[in-house]
Backbone as JSON Lines, residues from 0, in Angstrom:
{"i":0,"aa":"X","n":[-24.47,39.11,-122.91],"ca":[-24.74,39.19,-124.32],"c":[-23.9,40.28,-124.95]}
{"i":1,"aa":"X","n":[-23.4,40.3,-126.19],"ca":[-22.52,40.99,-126.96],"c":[-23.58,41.52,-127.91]}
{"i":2,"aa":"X","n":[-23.49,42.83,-128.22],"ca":[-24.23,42.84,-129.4],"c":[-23.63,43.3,-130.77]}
{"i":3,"aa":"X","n":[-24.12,42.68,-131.55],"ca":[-23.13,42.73,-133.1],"c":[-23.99,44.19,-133.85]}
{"i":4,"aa":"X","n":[-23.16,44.56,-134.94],"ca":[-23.46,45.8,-135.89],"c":[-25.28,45.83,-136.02]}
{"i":5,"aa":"X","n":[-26.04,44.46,-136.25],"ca":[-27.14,44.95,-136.64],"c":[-27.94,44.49,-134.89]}
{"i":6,"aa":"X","n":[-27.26,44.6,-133.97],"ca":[-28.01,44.46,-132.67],"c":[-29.27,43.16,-132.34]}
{"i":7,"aa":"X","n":[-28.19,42.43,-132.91],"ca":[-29.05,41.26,-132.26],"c":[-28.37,40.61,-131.94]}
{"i":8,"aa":"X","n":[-28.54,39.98,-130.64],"ca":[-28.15,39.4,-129.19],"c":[-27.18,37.93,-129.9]}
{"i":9,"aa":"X","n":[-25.69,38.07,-129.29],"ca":[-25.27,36.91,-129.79],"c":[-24.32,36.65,-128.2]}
{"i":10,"aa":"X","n":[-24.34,35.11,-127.88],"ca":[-23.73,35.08,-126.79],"c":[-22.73,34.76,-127.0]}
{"i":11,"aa":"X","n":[-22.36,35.3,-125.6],"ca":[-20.6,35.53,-125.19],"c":[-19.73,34.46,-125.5]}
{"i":12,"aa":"X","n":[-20.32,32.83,-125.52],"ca":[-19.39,31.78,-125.73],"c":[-18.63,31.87,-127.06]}
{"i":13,"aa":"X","n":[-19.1,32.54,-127.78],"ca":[-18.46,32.81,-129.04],"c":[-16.55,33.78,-129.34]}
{"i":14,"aa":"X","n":[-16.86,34.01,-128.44],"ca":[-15.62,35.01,-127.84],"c":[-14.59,34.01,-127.42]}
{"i":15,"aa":"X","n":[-13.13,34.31,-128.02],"ca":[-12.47,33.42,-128.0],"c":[-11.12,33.31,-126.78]}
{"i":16,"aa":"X","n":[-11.56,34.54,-126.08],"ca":[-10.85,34.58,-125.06],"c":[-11.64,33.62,-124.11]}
{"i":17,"aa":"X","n":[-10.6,33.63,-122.73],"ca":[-11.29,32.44,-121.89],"c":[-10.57,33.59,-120.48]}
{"i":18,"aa":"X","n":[-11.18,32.91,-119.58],"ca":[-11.01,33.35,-118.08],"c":[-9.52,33.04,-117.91]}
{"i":19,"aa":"X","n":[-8.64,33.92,-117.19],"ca":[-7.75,33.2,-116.88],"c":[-7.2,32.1,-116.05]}
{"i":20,"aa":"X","n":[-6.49,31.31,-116.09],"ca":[-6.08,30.04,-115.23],"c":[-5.03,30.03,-114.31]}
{"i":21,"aa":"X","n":[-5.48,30.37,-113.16],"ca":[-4.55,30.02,-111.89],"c":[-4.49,28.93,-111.13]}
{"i":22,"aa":"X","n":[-3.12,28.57,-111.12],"ca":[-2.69,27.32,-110.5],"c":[-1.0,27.26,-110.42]}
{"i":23,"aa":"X","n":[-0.82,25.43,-110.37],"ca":[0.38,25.17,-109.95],"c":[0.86,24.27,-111.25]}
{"i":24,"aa":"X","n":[1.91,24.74,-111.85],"ca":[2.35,23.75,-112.59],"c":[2.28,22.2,-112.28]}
{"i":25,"aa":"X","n":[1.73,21.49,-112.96],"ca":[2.15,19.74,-113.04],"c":[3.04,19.18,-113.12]}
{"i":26,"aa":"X","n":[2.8,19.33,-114.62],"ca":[4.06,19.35,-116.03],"c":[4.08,19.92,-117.02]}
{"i":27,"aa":"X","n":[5.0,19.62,-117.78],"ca":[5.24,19.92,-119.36],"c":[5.56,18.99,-119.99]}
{"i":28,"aa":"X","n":[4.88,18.86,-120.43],"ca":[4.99,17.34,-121.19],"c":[6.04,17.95,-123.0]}
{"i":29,"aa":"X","n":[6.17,16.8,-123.21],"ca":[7.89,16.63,-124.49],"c":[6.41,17.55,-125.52]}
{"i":30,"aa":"X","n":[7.41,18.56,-126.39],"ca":[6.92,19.55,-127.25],"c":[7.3,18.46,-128.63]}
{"i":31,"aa":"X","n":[5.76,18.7,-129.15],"ca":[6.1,18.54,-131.28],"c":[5.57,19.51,-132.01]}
{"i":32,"aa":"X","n":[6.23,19.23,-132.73],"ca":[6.15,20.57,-134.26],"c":[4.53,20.53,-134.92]}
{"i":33,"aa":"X","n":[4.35,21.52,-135.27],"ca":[2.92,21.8,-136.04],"c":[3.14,22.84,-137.27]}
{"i":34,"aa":"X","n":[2.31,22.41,-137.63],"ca":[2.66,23.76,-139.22],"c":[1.46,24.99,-139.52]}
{"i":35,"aa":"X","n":[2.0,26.03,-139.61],"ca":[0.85,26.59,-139.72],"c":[0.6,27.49,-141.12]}
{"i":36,"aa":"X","n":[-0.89,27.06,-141.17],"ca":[-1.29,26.94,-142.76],"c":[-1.21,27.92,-143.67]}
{"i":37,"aa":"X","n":[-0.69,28.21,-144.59],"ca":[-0.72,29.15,-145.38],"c":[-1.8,29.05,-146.45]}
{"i":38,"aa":"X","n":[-2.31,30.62,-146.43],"ca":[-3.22,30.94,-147.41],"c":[-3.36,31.08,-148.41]}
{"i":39,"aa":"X","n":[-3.6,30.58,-149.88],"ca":[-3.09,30.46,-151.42],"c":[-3.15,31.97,-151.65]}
{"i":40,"aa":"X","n":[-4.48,32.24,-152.19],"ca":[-4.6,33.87,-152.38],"c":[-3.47,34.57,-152.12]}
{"i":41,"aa":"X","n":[-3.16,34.64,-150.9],"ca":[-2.42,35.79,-150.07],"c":[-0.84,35.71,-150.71]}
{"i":42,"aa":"X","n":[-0.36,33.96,-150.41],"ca":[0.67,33.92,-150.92],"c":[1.0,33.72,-152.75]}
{"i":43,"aa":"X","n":[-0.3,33.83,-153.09],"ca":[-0.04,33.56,-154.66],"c":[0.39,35.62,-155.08]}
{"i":44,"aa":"X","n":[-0.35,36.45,-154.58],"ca":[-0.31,37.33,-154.25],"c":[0.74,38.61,-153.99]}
{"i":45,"aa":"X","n":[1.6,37.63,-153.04],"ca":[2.93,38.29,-152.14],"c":[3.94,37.69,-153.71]}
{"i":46,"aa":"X","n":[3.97,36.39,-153.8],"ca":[4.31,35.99,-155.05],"c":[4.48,36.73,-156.25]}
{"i":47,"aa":"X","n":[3.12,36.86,-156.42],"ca":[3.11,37.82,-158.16],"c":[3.93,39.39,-158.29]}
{"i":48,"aa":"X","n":[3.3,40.03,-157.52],"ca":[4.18,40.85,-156.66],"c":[5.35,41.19,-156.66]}
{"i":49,"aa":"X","n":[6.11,40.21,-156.08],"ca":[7.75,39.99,-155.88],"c":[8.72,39.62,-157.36]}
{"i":50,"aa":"X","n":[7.26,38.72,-158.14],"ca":[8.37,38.46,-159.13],"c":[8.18,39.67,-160.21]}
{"i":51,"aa":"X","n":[7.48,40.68,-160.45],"ca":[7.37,41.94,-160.79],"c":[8.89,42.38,-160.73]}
{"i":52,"aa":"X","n":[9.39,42.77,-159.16],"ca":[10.02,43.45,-158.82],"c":[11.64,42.82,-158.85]}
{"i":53,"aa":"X","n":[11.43,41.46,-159.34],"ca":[12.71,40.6,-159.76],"c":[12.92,40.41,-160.99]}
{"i":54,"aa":"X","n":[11.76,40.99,-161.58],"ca":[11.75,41.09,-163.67],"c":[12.6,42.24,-163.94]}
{"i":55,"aa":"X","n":[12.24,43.31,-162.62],"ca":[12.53,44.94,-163.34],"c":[14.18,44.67,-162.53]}
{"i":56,"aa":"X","n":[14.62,43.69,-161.81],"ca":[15.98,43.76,-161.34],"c":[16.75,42.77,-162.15]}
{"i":57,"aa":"X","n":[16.0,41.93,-162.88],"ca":[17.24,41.1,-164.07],"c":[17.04,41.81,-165.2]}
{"i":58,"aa":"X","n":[16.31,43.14,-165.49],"ca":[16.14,43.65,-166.82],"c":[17.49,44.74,-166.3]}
{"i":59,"aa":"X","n":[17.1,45.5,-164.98],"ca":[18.98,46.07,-164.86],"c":[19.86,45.27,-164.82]}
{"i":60,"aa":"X","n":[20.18,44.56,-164.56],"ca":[21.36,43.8,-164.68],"c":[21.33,43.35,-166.11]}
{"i":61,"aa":"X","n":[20.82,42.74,-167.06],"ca":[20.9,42.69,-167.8],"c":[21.53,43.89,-169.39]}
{"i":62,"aa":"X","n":[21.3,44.83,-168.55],"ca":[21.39,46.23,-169.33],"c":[22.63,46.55,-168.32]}
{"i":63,"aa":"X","n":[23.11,46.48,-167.49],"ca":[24.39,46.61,-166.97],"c":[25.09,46.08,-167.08]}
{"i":64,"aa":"X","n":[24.94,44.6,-167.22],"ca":[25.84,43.74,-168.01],"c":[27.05,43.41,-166.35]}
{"i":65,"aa":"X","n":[25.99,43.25,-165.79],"ca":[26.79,43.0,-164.19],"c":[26.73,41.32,-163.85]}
{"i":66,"aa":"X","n":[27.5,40.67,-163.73],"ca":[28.32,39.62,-163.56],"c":[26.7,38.83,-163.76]}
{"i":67,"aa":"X","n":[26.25,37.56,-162.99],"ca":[24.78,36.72,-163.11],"c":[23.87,37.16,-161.75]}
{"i":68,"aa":"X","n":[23.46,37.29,-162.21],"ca":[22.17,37.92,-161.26],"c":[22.04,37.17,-159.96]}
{"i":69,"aa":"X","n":[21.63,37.58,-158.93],"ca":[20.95,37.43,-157.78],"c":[19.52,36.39,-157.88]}
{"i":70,"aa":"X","n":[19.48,35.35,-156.58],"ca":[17.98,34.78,-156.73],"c":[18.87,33.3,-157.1]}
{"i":71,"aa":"X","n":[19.66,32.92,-156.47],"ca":[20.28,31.89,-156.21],"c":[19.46,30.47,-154.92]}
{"i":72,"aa":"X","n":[18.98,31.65,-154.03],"ca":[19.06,31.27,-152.96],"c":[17.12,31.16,-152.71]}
{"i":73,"aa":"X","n":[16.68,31.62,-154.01],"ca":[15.34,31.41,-153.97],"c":[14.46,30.09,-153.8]}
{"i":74,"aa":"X","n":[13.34,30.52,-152.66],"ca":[12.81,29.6,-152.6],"c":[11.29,28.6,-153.76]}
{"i":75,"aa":"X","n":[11.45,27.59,-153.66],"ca":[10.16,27.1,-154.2],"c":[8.6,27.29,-153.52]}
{"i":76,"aa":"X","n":[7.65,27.63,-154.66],"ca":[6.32,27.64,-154.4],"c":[5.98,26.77,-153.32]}
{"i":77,"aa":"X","n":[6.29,25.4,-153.47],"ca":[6.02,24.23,-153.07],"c":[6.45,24.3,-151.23]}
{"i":78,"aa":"X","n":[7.73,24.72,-151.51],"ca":[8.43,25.1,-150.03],"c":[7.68,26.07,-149.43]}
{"i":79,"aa":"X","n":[7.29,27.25,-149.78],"ca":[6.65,28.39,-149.01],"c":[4.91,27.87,-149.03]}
{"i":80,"aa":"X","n":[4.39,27.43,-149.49],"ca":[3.06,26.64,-149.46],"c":[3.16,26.2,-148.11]}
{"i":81,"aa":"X","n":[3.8,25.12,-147.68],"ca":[4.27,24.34,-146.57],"c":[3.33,24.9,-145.39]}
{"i":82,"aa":"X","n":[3.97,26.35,-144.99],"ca":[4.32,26.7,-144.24],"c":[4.98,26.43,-142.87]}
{"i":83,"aa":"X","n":[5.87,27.55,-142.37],"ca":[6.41,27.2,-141.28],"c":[5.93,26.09,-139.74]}
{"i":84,"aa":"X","n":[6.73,25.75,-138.97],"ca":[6.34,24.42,-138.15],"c":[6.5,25.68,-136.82]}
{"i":85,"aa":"X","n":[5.88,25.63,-135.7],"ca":[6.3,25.85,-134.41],"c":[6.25,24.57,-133.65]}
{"i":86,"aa":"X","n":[6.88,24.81,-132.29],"ca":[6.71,24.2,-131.25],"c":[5.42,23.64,-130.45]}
{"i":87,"aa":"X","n":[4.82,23.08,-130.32],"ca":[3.8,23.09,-129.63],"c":[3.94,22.3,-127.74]}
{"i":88,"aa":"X","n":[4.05,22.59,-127.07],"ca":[4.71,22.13,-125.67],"c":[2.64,21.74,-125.15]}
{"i":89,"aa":"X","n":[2.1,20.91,-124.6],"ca":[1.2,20.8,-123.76],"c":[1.53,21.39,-122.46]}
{"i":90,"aa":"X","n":[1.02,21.93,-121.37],"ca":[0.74,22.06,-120.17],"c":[0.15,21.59,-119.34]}
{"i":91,"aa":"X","n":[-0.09,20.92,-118.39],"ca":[-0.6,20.89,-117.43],"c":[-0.97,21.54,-115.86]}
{"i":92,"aa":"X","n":[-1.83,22.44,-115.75],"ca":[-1.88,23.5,-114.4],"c":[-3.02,22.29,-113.85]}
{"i":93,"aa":"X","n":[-2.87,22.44,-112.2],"ca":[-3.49,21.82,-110.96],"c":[-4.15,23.65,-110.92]}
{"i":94,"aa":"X","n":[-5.77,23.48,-110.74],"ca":[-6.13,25.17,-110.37],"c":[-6.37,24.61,-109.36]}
{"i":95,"aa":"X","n":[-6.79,25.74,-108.35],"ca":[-7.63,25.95,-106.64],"c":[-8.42,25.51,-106.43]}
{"i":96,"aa":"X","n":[-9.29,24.48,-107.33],"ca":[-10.09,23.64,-107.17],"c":[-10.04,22.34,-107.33]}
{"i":97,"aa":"X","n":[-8.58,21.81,-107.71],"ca":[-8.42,20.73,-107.59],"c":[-8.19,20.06,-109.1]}
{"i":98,"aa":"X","n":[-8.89,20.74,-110.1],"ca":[-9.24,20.5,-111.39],"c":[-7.73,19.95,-112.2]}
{"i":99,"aa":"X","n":[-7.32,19.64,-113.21],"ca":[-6.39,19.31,-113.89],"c":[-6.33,20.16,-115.65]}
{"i":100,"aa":"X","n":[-5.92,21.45,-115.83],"ca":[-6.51,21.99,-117.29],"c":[-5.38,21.39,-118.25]}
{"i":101,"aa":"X","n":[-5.41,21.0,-119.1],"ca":[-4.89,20.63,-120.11],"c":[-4.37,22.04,-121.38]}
{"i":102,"aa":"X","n":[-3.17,22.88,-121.23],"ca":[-3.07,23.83,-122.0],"c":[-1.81,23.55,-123.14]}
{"i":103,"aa":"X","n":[-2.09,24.46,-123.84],"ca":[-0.75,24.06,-125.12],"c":[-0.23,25.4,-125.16]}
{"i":104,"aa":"X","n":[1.32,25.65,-125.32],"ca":[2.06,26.78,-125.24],"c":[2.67,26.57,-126.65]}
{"i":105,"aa":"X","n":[2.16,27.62,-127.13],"ca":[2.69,27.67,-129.05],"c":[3.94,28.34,-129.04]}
{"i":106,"aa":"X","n":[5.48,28.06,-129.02],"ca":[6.71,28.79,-129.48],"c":[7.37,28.09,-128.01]}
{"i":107,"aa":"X","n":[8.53,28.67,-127.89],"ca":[9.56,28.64,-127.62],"c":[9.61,29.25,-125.98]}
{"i":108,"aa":"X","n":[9.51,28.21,-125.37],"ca":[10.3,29.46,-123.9],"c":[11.8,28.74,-122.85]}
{"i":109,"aa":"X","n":[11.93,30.17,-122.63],"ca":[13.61,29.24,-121.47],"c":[13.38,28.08,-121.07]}
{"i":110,"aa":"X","n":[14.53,26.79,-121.23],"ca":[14.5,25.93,-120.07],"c":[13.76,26.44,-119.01]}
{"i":111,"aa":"X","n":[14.24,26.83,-118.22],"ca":[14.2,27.18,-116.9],"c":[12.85,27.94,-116.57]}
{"i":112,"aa":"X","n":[11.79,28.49,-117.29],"ca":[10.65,29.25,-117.6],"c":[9.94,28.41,-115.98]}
{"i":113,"aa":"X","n":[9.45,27.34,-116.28],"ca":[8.18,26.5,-116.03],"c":[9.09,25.87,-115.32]}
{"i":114,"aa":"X","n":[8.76,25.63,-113.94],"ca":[9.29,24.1,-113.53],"c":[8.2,23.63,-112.93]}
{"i":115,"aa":"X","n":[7.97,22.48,-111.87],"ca":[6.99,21.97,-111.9],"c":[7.1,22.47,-109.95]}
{"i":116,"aa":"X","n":[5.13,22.66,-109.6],"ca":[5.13,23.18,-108.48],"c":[4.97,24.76,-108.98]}
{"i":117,"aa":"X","n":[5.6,25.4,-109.95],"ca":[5.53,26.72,-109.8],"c":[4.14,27.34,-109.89]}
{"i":118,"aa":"X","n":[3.94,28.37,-109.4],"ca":[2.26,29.18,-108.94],"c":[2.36,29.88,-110.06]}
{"i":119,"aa":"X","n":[1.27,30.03,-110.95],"ca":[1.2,30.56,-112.39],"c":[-0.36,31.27,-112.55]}
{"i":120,"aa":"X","n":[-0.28,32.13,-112.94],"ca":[-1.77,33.1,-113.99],"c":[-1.55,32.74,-115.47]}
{"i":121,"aa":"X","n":[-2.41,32.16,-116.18],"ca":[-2.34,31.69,-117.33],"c":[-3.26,32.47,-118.12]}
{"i":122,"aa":"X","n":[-2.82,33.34,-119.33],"ca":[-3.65,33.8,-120.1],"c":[-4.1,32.8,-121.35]}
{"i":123,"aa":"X","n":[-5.15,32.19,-121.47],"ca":[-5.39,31.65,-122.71],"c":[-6.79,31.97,-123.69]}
{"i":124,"aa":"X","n":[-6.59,31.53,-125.08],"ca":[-7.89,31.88,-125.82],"c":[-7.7,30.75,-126.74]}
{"i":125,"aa":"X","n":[-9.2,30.6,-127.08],"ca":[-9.31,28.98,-127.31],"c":[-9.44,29.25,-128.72]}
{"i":126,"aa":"X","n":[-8.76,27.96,-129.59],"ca":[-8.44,27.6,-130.54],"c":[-9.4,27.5,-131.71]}
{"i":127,"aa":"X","n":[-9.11,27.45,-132.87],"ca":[-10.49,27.7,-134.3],"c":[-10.74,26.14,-134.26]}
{"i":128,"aa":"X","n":[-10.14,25.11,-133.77],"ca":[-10.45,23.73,-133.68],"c":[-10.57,23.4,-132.18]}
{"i":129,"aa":"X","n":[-11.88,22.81,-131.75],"ca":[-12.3,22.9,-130.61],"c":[-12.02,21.79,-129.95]}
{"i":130,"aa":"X","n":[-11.23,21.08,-130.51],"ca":[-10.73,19.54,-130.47],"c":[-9.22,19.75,-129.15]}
{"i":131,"aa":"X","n":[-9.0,20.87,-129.74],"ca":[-7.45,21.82,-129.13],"c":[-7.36,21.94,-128.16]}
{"i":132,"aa":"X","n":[-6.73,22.02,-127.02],"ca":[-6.68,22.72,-125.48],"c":[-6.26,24.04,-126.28]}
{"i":133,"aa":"X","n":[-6.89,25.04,-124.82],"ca":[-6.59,26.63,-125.31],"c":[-5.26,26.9,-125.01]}
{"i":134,"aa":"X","n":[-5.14,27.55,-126.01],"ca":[-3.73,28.13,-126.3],"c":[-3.19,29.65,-125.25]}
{"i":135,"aa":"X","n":[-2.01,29.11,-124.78],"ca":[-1.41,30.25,-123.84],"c":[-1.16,31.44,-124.47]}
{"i":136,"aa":"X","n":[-1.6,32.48,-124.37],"ca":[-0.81,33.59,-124.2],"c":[0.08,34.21,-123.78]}
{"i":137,"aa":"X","n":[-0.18,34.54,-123.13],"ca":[1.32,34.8,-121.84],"c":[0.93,33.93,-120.24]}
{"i":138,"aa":"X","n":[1.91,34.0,-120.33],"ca":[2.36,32.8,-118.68],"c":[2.79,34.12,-117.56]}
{"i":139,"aa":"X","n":[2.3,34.42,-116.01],"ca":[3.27,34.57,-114.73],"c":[3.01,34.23,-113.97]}
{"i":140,"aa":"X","n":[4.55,34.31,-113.99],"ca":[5.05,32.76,-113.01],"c":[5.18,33.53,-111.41]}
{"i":141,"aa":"X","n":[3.79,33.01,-110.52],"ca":[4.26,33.77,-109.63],"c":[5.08,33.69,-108.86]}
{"i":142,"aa":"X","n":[6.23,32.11,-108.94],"ca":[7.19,32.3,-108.41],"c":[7.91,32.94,-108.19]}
{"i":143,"aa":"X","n":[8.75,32.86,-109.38],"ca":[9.79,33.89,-109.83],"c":[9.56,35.02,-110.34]}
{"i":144,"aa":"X","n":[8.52,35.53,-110.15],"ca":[8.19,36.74,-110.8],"c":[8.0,37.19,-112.59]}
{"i":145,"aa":"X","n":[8.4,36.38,-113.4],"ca":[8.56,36.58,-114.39],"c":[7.23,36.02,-115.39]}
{"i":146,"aa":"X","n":[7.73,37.18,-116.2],"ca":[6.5,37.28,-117.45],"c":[6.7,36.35,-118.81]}
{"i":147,"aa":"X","n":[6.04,35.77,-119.35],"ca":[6.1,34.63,-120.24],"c":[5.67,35.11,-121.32]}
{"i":148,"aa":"X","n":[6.39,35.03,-122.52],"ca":[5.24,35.59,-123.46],"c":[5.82,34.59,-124.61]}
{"i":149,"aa":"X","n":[5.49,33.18,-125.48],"ca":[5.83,32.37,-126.04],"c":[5.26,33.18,-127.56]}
{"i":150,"aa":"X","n":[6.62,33.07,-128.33],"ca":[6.33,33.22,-129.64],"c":[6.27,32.82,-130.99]}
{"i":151,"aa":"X","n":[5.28,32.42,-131.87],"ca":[4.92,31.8,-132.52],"c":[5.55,32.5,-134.11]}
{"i":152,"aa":"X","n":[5.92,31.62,-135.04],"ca":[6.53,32.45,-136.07],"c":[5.49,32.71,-137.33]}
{"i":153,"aa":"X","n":[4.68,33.34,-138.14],"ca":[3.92,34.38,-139.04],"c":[4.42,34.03,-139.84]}
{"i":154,"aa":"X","n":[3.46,33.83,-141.06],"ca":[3.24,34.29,-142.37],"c":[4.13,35.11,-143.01]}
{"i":155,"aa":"X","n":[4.6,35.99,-142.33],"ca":[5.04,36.89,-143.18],"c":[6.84,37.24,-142.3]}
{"i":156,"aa":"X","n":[7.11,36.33,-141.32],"ca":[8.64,35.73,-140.79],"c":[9.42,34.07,-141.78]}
{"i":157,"aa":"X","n":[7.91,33.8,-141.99],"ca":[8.11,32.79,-143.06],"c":[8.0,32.76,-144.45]}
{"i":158,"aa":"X","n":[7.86,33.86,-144.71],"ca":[8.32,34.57,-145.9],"c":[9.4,35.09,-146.34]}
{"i":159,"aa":"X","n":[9.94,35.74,-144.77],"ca":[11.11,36.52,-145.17],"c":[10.92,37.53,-145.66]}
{"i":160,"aa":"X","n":[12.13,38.72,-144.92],"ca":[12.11,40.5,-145.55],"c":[12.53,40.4,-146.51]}
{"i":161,"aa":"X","n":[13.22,39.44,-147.5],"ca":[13.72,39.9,-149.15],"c":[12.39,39.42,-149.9]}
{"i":162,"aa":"X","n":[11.88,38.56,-149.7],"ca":[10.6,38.42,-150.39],"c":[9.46,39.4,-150.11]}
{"i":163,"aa":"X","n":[9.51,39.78,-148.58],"ca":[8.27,40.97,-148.42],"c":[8.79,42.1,-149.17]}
{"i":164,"aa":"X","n":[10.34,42.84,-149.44],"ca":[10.73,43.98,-149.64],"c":[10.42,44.05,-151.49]}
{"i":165,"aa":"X","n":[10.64,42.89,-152.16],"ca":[10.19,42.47,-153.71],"c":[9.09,42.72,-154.09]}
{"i":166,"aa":"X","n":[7.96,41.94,-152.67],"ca":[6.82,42.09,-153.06],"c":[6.07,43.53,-152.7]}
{"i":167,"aa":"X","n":[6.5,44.57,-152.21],"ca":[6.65,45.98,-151.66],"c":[6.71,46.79,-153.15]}
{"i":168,"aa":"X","n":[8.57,46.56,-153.42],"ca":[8.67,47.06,-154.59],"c":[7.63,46.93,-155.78]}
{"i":169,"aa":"X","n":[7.39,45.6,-156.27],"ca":[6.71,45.26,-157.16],"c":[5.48,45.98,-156.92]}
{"i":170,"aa":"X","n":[4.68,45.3,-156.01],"ca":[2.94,46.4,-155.69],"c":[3.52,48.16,-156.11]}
{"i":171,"aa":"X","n":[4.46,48.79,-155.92],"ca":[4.7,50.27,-155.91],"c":[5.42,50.23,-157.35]}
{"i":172,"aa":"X","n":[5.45,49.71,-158.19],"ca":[5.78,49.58,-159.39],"c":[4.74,49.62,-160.28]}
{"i":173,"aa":"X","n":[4.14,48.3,-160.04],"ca":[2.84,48.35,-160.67],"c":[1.24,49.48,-160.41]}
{"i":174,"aa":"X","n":[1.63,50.32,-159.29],"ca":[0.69,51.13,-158.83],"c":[1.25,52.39,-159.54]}
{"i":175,"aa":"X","n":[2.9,52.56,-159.91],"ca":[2.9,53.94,-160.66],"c":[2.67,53.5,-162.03]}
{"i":176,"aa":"X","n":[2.82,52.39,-162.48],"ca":[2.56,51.85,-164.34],"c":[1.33,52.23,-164.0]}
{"i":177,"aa":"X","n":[0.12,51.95,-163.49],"ca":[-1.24,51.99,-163.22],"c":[-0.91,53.67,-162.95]}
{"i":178,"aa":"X","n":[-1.04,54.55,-162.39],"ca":[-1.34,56.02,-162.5],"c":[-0.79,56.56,-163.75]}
{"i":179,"aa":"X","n":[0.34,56.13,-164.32],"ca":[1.08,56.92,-165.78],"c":[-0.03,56.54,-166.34]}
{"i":180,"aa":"X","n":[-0.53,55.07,-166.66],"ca":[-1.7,54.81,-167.66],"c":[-3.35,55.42,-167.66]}
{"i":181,"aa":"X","n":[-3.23,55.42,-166.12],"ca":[-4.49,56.99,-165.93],"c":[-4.82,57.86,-166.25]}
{"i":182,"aa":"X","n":[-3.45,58.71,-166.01],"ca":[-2.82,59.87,-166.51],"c":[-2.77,60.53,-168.02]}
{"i":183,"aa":"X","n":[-3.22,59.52,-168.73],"ca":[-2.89,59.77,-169.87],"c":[-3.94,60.28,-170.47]}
């Protein structure tokens, strides 16, 4: 039993880690794309934000009188809504009991990572849709010795550093307009 802030007994199945999985590779079955969901709030947010900090950079240029502005290459609402796709690869491990687990490896790993037969420790934690096989964490491979760690691309890689650095500026723009107007 776990106990939560006001101490009453909540069980452990709730916990989204899982035991780890030792065995022998199967297969790997052919990887497809998945998208992962972006949050309105957050990105309406990072949004408002950024275009703050792209008002106060076409109002210099504008007053500099410097060739056409930057923001050519900007993306649509509609496009960043989307959100980004990863890889999704299934697994299959044979454990020490004979069993067959069904796992999914979210991102990208070497050809050569996984082959089939190889002796593996599987870290996984199970998914917000229970429909899902649990998702790998890191893979070793006790063949070859090597450590697996598959990576999945974020919210905020699918955003991009010129949009996070806008939406940076802008929040620290609008937080000193907000203290001058305090201040007063």
């Amino acid at each position: 039993m776990i106990m939560t802030r006001t101490d009453q007994p909540r069980p452990a199945a709730a916990s989204r880690a899982l035991p780890p999985v030792t065995g022998h590779v199967v297969r790997l079955l052919e990887g497809y794309p998945r998208e992962i969901r972006v949050r309105q709030p957050l990105l309406l947010a990072v949004l408002s934000t950024a275009a703050v900090a792209r008002l106060l950079g076409r109002l210099l240029t504008g007053l500099l009188s410097v060739g056409t502005g930057a923001g050519g290459g900007r993306r649509r609402l509609k496009d960043l809504r989307k959100g980004p796709e990863f890889l999704v690869t299934p697994l299959r491990v044979r454990t020490a009991e004979g069993r067959i687990r069904e796992l999914e490896i979210h991102g990208h790993l070497p050809q050569s990572a996984l082959e089939p037969a190889d002796h593996v420790q599987v870290t996984v934690r199970r998914q917000r849709d229970p429909e899902l096989a649990p998702r790998v964490e890191r893979i070793v491979n006790l063949t070859t010795g090597q450590l697996l760690t598959p990576r999945t691309p974020t919210l905020w890689s699918h955003l991009g550093p010129a949009l996070l650095l806008q939406a940076t500026l802008g929040t620290t723009l609008l937080a000193v307009v907000a203290a001058c107007t305090l201040t007063r």
